[in-house]
N, C-alpha and C positions, 0 to 999 in steps of 0.2 A: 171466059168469065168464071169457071164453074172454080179452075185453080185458085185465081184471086181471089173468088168470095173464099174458100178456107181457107185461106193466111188471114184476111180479113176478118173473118167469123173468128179462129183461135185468139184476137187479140181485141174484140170489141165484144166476145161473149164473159172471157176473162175478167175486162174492164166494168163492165156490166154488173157482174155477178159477184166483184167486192163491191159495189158502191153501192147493190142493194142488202148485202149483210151489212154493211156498214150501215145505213139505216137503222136496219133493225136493229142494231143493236146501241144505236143514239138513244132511240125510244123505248127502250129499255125491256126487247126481248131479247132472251138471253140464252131462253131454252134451245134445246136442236130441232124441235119443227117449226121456230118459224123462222131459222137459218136454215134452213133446209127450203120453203116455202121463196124467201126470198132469193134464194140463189137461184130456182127454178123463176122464177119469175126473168131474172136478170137474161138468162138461159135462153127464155123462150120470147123476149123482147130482143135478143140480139139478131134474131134470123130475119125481118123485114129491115133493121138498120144496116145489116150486110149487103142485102141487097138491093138497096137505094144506092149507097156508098161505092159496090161495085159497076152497079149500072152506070153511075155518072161519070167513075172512072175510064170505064172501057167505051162510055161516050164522047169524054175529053180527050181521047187519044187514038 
């Protein structure tokens, strides 16, 4: 499982981490802390969606 969660994790921390700059930057920050803020966010919400997504994987199969 440990493999699949990082192929996992590089492609749903990625996806993550522009769709919370992209946020931020709807709402109109624009500066580099809070594009930095929200990439970390994106970041550190991808590591329990990895492995939910992994577990259920390697439980469906």
């Amino acid at each position: 499982m440990t493999r699949l969660a990082g192929i996992l994790f590089s492609i749903i921390a990625t996806s993550l981490m522009g769709i919370a700059i992209i946020v931020a930057l709807t709402v109109g920050q624009d500066t580099l802390r809070p594009i930095l803020i929200a990439a970390a966010i994106g970041f550190i919400a991808a590591f329990p969606i990895t492995w939910v997504i992994a577990k259920k994987i390697t439980e469906a199969g």
